[in-house]
C-alpha positions as YAML, in Angstrom:
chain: A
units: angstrom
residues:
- id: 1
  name: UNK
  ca: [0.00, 0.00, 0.00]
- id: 2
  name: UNK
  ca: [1.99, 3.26, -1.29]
- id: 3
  name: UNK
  ca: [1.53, 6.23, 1.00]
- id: 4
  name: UNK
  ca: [-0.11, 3.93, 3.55]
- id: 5
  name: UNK
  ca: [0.94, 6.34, 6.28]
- id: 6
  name: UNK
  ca: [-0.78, 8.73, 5.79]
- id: 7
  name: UNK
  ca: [-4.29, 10.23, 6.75]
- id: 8
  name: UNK
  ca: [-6.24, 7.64, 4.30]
- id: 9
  name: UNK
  ca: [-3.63, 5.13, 4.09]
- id: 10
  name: UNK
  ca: [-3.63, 4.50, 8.09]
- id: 11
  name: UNK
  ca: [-7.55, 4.13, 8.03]
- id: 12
  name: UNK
  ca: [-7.36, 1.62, 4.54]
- id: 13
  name: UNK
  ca: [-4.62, -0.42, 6.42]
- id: 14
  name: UNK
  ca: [-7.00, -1.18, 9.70]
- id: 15
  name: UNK
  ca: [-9.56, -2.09, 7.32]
- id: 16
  name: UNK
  ca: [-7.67, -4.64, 4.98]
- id: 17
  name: UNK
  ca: [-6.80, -6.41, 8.07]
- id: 18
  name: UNK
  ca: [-9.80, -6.38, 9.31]
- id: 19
  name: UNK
  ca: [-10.89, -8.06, 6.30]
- id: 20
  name: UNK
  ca: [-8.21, -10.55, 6.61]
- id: 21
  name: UNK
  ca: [-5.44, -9.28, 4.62]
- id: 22
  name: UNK
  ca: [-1.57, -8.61, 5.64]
- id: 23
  name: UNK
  ca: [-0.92, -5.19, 3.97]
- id: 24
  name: UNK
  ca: [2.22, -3.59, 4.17]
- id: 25
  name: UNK
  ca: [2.84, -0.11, 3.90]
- id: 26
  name: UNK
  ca: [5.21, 2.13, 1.35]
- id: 27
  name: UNK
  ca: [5.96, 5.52, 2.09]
- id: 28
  name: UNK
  ca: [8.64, 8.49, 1.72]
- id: 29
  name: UNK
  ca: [7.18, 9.73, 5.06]
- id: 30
  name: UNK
  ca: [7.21, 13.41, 3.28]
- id: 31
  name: UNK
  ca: [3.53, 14.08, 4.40]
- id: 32
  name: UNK
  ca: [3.46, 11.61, 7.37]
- id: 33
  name: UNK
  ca: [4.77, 11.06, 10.47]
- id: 34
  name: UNK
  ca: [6.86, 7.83, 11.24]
- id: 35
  name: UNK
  ca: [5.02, 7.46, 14.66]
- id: 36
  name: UNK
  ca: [1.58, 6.71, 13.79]
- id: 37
  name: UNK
  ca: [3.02, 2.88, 12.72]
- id: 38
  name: UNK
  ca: [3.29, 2.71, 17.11]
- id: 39
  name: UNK
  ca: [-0.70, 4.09, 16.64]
- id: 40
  name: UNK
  ca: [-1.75, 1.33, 14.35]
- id: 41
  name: UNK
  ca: [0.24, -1.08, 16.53]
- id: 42
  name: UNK
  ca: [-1.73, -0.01, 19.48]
- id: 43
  name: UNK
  ca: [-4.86, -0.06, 17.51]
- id: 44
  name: UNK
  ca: [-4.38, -3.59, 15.76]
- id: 45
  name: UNK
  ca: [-2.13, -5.38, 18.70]
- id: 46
  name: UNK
  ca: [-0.19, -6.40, 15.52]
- id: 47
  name: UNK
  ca: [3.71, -4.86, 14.08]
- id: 48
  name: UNK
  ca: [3.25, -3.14, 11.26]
- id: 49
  name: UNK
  ca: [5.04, -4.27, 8.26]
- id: 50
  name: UNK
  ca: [6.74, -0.72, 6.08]
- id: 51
  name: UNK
  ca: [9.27, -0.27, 4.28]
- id: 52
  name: UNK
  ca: [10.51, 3.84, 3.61]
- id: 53
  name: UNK
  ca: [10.85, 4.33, -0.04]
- id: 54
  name: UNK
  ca: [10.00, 7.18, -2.64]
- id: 55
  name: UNK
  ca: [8.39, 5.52, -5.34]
- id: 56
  name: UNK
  ca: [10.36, 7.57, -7.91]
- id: 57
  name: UNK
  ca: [13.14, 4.89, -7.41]
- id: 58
  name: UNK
  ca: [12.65, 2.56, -9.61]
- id: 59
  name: UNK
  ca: [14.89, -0.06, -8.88]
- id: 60
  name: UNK
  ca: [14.01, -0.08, -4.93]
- id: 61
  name: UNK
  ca: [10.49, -0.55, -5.71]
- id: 62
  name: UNK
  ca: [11.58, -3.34, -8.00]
- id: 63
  name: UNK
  ca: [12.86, -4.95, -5.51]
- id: 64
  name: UNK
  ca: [10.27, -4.45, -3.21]
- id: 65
  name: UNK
  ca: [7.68, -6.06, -5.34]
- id: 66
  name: UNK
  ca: [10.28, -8.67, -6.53]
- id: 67
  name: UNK
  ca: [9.36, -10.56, -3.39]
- id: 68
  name: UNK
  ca: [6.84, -12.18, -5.02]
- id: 69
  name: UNK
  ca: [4.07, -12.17, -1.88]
- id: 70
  name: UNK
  ca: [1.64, -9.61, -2.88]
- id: 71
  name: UNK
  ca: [-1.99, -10.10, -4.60]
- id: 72
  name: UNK
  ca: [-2.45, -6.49, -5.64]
- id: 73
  name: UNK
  ca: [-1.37, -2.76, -4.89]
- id: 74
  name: UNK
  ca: [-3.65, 0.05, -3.42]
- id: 75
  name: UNK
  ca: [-1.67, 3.49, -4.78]
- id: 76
  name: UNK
  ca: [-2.72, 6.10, -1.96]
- id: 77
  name: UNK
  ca: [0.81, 8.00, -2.28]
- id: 78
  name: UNK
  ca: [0.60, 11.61, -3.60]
- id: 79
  name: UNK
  ca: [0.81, 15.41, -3.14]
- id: 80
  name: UNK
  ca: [-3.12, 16.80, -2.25]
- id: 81
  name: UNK
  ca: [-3.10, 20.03, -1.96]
- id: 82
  name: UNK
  ca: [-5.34, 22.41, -4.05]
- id: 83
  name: UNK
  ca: [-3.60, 25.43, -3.34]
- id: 84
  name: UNK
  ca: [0.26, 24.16, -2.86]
- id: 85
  name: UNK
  ca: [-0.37, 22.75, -6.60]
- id: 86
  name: UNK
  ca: [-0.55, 26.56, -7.60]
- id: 87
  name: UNK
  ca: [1.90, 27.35, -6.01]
- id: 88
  name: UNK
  ca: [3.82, 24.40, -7.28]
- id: 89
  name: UNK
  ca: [2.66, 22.80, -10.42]
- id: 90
  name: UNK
  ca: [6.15, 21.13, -11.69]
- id: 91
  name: UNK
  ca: [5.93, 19.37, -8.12]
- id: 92
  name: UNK
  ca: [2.81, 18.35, -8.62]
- id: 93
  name: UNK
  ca: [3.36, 16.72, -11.76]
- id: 94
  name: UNK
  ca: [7.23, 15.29, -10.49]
- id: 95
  name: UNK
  ca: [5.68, 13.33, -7.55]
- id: 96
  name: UNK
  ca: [2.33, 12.57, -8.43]
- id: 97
  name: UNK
  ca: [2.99, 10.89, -12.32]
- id: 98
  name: UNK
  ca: [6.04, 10.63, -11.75]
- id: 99
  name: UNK
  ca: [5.29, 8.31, -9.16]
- id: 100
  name: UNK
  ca: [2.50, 6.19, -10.88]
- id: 101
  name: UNK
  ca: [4.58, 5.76, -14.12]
- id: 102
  name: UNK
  ca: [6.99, 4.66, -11.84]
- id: 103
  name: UNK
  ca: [4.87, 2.00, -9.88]
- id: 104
  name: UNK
  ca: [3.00, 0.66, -13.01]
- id: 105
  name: UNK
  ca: [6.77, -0.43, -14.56]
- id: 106
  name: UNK
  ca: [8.09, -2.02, -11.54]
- id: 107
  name: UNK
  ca: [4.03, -3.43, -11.48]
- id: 108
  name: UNK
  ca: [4.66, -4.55, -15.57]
- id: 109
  name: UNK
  ca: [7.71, -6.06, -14.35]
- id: 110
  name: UNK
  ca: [7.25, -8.16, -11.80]
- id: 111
  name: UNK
  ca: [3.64, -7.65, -10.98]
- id: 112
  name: UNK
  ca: [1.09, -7.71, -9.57]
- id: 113
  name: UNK
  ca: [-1.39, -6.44, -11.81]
- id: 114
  name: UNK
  ca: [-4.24, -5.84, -9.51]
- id: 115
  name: UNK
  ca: [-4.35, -1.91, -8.76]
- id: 116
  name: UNK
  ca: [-7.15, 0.19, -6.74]
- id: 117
  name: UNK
  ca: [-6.22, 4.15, -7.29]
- id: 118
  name: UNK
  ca: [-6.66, 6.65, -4.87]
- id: 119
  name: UNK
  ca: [-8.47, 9.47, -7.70]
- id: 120
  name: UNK
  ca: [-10.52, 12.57, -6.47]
- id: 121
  name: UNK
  ca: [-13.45, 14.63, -7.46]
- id: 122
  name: UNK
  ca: [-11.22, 17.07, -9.01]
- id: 123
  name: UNK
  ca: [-11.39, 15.16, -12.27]
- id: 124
  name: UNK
  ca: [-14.76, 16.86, -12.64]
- id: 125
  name: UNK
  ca: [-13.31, 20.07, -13.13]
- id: 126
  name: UNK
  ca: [-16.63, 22.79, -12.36]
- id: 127
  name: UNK
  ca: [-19.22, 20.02, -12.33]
- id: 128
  name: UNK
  ca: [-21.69, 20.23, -15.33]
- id: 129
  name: UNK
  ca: [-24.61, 18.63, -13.19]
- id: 130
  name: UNK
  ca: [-25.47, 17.77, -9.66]
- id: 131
  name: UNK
  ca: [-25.08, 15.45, -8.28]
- id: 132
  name: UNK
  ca: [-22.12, 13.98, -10.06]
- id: 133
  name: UNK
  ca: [-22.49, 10.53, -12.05]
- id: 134
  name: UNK
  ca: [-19.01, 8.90, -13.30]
- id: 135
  name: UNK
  ca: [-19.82, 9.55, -16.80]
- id: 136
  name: UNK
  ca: [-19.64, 13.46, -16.41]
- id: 137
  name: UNK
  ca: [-17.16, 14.98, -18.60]
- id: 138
  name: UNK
  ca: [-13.90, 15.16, -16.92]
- id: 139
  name: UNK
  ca: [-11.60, 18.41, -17.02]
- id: 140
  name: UNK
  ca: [-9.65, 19.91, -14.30]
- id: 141
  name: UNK
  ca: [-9.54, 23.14, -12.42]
- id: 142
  name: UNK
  ca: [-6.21, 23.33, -10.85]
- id: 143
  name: UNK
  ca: [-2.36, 21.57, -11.06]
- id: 144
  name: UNK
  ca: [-3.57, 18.98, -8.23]
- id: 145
  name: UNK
  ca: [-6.93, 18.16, -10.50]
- id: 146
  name: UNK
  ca: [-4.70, 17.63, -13.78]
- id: 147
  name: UNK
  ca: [-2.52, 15.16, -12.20]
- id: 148
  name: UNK
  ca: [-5.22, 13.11, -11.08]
- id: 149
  name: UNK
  ca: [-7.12, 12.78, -14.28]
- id: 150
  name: UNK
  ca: [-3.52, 12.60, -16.14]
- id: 151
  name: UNK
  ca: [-3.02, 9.43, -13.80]
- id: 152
  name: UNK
  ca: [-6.39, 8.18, -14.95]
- id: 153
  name: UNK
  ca: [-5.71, 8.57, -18.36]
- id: 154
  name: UNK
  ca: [-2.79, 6.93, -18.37]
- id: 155
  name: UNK
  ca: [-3.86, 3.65, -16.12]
- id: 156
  name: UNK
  ca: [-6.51, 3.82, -19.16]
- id: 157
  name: UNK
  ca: [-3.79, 3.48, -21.87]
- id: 158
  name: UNK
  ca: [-2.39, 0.72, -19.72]
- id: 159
  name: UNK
  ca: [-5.49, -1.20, -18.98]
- id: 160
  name: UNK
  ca: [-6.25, -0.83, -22.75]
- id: 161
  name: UNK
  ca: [-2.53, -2.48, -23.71]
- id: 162
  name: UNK
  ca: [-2.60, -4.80, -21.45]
- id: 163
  name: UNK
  ca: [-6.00, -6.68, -20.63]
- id: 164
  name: UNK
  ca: [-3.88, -8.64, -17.75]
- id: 165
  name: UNK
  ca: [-4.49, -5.63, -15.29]
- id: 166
  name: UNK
  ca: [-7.61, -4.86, -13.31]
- id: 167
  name: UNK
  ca: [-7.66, -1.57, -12.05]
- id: 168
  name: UNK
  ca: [-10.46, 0.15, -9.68]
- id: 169
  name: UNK
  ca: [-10.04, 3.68, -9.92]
- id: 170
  name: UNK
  ca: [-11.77, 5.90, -6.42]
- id: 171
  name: UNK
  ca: [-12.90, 8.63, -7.60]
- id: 172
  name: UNK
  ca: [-12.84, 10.05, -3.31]
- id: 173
  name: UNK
  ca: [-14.33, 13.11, -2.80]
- id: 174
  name: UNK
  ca: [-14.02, 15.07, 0.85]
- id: 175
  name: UNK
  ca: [-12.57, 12.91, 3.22]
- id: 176
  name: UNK
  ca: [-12.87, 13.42, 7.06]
- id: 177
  name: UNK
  ca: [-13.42, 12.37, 10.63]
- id: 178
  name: UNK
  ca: [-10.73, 10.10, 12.62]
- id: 179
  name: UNK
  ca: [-11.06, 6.39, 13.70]
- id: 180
  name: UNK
  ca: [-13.15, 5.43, 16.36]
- id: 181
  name: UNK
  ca: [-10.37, 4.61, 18.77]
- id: 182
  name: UNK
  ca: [-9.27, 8.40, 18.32]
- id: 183
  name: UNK
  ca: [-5.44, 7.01, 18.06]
- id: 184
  name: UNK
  ca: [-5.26, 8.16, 14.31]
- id: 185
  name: UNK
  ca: [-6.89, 11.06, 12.21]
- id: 186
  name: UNK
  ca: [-5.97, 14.21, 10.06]
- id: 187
  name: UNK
  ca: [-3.50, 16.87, 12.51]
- id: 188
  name: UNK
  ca: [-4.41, 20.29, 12.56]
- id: 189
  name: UNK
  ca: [-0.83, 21.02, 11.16]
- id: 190
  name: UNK
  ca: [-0.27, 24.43, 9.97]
- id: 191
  name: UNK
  ca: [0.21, 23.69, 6.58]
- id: 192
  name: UNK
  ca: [-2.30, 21.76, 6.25]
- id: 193
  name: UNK
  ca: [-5.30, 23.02, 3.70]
- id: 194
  name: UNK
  ca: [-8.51, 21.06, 4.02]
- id: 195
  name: UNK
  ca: [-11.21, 22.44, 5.73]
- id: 196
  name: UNK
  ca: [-11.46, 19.67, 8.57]
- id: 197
  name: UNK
  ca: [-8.18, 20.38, 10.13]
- id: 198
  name: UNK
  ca: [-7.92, 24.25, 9.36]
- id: 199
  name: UNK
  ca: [-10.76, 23.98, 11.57]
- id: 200
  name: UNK
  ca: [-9.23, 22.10, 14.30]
- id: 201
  name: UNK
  ca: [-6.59, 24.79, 14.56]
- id: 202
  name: UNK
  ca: [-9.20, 27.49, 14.96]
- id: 203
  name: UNK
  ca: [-11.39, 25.40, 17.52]
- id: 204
  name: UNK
  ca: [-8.06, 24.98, 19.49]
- id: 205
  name: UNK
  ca: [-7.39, 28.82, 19.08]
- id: 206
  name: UNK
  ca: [-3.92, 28.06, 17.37]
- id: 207
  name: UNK
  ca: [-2.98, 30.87, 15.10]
- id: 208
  name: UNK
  ca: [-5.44, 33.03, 12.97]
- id: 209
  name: UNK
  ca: [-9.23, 32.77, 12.48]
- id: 210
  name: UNK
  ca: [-9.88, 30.27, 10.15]
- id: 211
  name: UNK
  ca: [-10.56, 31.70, 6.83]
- id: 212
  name: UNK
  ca: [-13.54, 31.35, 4.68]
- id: 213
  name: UNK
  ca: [-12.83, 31.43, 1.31]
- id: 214
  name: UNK
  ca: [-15.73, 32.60, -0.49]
- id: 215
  name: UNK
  ca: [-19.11, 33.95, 0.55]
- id: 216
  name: UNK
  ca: [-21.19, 34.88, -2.90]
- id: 217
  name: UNK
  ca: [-21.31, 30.80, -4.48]
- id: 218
  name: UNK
  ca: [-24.29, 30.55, -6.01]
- id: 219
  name: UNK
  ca: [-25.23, 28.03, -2.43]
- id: 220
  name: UNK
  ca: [-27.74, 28.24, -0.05]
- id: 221
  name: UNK
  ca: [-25.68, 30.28, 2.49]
- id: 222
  name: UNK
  ca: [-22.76, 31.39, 0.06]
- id: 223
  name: UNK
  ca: [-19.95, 29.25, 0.90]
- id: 224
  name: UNK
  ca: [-18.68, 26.29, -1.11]
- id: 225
  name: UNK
  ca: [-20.63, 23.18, -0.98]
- id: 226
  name: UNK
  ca: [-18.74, 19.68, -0.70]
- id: 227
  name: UNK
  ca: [-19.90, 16.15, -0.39]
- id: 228
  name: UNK
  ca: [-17.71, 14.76, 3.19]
- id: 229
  name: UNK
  ca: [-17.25, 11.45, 3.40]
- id: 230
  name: UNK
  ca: [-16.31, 9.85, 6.70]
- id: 231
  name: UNK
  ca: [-12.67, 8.30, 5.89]
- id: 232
  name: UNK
  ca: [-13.63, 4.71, 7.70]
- id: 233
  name: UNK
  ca: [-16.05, 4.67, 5.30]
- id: 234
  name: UNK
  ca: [-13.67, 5.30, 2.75]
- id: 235
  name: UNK
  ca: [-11.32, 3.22, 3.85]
- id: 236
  name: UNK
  ca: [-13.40, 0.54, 3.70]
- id: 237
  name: UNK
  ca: [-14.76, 1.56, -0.47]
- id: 238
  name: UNK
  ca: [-11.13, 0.14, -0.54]
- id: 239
  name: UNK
  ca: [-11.43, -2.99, 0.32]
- id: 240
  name: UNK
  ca: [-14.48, -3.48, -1.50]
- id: 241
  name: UNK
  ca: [-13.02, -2.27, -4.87]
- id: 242
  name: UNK
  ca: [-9.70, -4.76, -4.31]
- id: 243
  name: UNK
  ca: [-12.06, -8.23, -3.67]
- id: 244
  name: UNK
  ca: [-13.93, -7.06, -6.58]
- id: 245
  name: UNK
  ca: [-10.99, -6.74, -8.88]
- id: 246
  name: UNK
  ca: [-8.92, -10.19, -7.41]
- id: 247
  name: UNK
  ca: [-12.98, -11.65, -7.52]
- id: 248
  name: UNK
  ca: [-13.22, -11.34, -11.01]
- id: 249
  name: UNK
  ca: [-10.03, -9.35, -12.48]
- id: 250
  name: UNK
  ca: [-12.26, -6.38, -14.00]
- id: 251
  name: UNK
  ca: [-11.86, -2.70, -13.52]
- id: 252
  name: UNK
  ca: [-14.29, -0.35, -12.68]
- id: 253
  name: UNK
  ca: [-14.27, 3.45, -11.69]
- id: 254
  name: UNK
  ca: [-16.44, 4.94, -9.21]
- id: 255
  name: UNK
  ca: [-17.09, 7.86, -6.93]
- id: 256
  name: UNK
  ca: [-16.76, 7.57, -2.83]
- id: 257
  name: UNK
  ca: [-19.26, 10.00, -1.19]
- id: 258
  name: UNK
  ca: [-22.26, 10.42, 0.25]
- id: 259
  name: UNK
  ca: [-24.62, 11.91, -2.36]
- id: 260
  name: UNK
  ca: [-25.32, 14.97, 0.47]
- id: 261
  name: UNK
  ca: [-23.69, 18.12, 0.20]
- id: 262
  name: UNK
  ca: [-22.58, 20.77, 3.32]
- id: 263
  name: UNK
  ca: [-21.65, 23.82, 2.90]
- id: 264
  name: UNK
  ca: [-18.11, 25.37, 4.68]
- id: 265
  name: UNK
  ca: [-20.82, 26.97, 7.18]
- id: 266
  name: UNK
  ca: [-23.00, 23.88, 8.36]
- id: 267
  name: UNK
  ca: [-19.86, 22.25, 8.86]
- id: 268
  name: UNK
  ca: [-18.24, 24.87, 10.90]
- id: 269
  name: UNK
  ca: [-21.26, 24.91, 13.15]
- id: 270
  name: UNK
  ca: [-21.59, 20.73, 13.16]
- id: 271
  name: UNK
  ca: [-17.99, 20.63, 14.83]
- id: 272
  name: UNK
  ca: [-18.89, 23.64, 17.04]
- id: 273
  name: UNK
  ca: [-21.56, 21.55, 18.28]
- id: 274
  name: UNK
  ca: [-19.46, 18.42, 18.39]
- id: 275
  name: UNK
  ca: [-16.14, 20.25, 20.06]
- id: 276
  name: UNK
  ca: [-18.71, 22.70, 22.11]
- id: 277
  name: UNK
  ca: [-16.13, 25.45, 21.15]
- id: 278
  name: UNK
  ca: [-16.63, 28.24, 19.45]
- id: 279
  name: UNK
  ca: [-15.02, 28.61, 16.12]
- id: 280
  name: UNK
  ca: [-13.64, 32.27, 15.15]
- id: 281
  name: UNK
  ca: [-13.52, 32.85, 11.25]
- id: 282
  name: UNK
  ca: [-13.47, 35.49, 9.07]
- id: 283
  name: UNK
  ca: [-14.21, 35.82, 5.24]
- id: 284
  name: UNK
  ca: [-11.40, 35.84, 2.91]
- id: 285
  name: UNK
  ca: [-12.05, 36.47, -1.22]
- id: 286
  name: UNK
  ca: [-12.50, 32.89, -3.34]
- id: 287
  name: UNK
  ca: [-9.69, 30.94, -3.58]
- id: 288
  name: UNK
  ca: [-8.38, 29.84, -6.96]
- id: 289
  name: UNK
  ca: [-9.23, 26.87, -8.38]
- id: 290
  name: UNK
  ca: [-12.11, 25.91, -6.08]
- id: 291
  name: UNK
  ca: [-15.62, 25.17, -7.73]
- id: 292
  name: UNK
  ca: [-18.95, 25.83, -5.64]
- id: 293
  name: UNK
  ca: [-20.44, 23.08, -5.72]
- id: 294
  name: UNK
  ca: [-19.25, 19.09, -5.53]
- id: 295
  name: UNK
  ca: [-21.35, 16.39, -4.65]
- id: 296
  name: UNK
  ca: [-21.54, 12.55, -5.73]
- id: 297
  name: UNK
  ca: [-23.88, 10.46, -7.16]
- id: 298
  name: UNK
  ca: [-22.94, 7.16, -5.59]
- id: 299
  name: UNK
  ca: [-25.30, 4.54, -7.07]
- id: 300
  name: UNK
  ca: [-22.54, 3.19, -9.36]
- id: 301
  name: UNK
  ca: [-20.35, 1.96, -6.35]
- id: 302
  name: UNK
  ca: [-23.14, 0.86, -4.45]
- id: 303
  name: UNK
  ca: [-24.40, -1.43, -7.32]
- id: 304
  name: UNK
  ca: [-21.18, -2.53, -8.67]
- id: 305
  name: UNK
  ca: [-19.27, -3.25, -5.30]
- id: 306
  name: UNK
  ca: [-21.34, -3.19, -2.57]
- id: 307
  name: UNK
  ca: [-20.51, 0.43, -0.92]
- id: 308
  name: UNK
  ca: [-22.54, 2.72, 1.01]
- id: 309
  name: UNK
  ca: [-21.36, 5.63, 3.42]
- id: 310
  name: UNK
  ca: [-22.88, 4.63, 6.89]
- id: 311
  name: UNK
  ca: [-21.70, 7.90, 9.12]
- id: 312
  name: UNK
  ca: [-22.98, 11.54, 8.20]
- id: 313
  name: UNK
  ca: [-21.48, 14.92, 9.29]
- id: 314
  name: UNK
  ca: [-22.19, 14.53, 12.81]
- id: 315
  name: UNK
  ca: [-20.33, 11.47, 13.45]
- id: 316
  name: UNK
  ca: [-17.24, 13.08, 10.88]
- id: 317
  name: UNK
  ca: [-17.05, 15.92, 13.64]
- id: 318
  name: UNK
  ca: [-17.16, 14.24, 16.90]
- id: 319
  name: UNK
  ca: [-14.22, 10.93, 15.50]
- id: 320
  name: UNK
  ca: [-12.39, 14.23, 14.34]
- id: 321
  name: UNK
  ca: [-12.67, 15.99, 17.74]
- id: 322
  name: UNK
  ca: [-12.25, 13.00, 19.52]
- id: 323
  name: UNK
  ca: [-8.56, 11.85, 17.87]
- id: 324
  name: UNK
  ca: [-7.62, 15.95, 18.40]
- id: 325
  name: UNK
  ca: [-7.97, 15.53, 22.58]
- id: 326
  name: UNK
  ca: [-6.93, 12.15, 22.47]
- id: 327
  name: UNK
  ca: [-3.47, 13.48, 20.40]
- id: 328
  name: UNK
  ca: [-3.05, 16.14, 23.06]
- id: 329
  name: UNK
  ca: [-3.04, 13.63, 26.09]
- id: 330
  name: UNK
  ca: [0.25, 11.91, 27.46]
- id: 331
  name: UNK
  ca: [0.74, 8.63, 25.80]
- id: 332
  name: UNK
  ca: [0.37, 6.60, 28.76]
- id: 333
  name: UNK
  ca: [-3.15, 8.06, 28.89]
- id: 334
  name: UNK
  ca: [-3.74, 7.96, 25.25]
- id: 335
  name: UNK
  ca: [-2.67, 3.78, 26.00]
- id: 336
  name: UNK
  ca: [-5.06, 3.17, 28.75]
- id: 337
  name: UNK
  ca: [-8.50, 5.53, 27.03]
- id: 338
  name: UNK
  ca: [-7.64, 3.46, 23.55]
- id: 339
  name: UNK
  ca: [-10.18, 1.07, 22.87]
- id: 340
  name: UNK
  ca: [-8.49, -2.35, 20.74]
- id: 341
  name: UNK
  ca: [-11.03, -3.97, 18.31]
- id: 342
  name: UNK
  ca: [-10.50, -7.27, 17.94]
- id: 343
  name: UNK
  ca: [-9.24, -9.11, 14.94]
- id: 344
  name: UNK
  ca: [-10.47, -11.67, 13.03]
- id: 345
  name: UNK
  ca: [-8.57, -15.33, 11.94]
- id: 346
  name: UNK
  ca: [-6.78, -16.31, 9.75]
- id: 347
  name: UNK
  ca: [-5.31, -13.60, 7.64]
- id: 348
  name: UNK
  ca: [-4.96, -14.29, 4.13]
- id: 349
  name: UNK
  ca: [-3.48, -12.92, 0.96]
- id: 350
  name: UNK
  ca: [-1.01, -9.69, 0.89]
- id: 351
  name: UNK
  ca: [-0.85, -6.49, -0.63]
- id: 352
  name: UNK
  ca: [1.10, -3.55, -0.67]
...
């Protein structure tokens, strides 16, 4: 699993085992942090198996795969950030293609050929119609957008060539919330751009009001409008879309989300309510390369692999605020509050 320690990766990995699977994890650790693999041990009661490797090196991830153990790949590793992309495009298009032209020839070498692919909602560009079906023409608003529909269109070209591979392509679109146990979910960090955490700094009163970019979208209050998607939910779209593809070795491409839409303002008041803090913001002009309105249709993925979002906003907000107090308590106290699942027997194939 490439870029499995990160926000989504973390919450994918406790799923696939879950579901009986021995994932391990690849990552460059350049958006993660190498301590939440002591998180998922505390969660799962198991070591976790990862290896720290940029996928731009071709022969390492050879090598990696070379071992010969692994039933499929789940490619979660890439840059996400709308605005960093404008700031950095060349970056953008270095890491994220870079890195999946890189993974599909070590895949083409040594295999496997199995592939689910973290995508995004992006690929929509400004949605045409709402809510969004997986037919809808695809374009791209921003550097971040074009890499992901680039990566698309090439896995295409490749699935095309090649009819060996089966590739499920995850169209996600606003991840959020934190794991029930509250050990893992998405830090407030300062850099850090999506709304969710941006608000978690402002609920905790670190640094500046959190800005509201955009208040005159043609939405019911005037602020953007996104379909959030609680990320064990997500995580477990995942697992779904690899048993269909080692099921039956066909590809398929669908949207993750809900099929309701929140404005930036309902949510801002749904983790007020969940937090019980106040959250100062103040309105800031429209940021390029945002659209107003985003929202799935998810009927494809429900019919073709089984999914359906179980948690709404509420539940997002109180896992989120819940993994924020439980990552500002001692560890010893963060031990004895953490609540371990239990695991089912035996485990079975691998993947990466």
């Amino acid at each position: 699993m490439t870029g499995g320690a990160g926000y989504i990766g973390t919450h994918v990995y406790i799923e696939l085992l879950r579901a009986g699977f021995r994932p391990a994890i690849l990552d460059n650790f350049s958006n993660s942090d190498p301590a939440v693999l002591g998180a998922l041990e505390e969660i799962t009661g198991q070591p976790v198996d990862c290896t720290r490797i940029d996928l731009r090196d071709g022969p390492a991830l050879s090598a990696v795969l070379a071992q010969g153990r692994f039933a499929g790949v789940i490619h979660l590793a890439a840059l996400k950030s709308v605005p960093e992309s404008l700031l950095h495009p060349s970056a953008y298009v270095d890491n994220n293609l870079g890195g999946l032209v890189s993974l599909v020839r070590a895949m083409e070498a040594v295999g496997p050929r199995a592939l689910v692919f973290s995508s995004s909602a992006t690929v929509y560009g400004t949605p045409e119609r709402l809510p969004i079906p997986e037919d809808a023409a695809r374009g791209f608003t921003n550097p971040y957008g074009f890499t992901k529909l680039a990566a698309e269109q090439i896995l295409e070209m490749v699935a095309t060539a090649d009819p060996r591979w089966a590739i499920g392509t995850l169209r996600y679109f606003n991840p959020a919330g934190a794991h029930s146990s509250g050990l893992i979910g998405e830090a407030p960090v300062e850099s850090a751009t999506n709304l969710f955490p941006a608000i978690a700094r402002a609920a905790l009163c670190r640094g500046a009001p959190l800005q509201l970019f955009g208040s005159d979208y043609p939405t019911r209050d005037g602020t953007a409008e996104r379909d959030f998607i609680h990320v064990e939910d997500l995580a477990a779209g995942h697992v779904l879309s690899l048993r269909r593809l080692l099921d039956d070795g066909r590809g398929h491409r669908v949207n993750l989300g809900t099929g309701q839409g929140h404005t930036v303002l309902e949510v801002i008041r749904a983790y007020a309510a969940a937090s019980g803090r106040d959250i100062p913001y103040r309105i800031a002009p429209r940021r390029p390369g945002d659209v107003a309105r985003c929202v799935a249709d998810p009927a494809l993925a429900e019919r073709l692999l089984g999914f359906r979002a179980t948690r709404g906003l509420e539940a997002m907000c109180h896992s989120a605020w819940n993994a924020l107090i439980r990552a500002e308590m001692p560890r010893q106290a963060r031990a004895r509050a953490a609540a371990r699942p239990g695991w089912p027997a035996p485990l079975q194939r691998s993947l990466i």
